[in-house]
N, C-alpha and C positions, 0 to 999 in steps of 0.2 A: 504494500500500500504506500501510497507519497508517499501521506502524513507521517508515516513511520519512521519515514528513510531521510523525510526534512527534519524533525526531531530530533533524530540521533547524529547532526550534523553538528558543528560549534555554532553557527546562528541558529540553530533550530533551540538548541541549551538557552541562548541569551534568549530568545525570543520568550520561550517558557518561563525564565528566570524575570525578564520584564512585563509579564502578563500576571508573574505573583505577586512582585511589588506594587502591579497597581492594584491590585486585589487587597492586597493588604493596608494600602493608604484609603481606600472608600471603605473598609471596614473601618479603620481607625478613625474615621471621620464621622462615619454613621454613627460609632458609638459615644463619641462625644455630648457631654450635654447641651442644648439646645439653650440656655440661657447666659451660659460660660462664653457662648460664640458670638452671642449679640449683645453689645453693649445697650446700657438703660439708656433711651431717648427721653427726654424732659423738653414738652411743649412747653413754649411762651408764647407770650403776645406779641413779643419782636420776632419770634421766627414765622408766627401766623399771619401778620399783615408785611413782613418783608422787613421791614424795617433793619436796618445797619447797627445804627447806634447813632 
């Protein structure tokens, strides 16, 4: 089969070895908490009507 034969090749290694890493950084990313990721926004009245200062 190809995929067997491109596999067992040194880019077929990297390719498999960069298909984990990114496996690995969307898990470590999903599992993050979801409030740690977003910083607390604080409405004003100068960010509401535009205003500079």
């Amino acid at each position: 089969m190809y995929t067997a034969r491109f596999f067992s090749t040194q880019l077929g290694r990297a390719a498999l070895i960069s298909i984990a890493a990114m496996m690995a950084l969307n898990v470590a990313v999903a599992t993050r908490p979801v409030a740690a990721a977003a910083p607390q926004v604080v409405a004003s009245s100068a960010a509401i009507t535009g205003e500079l200062a």
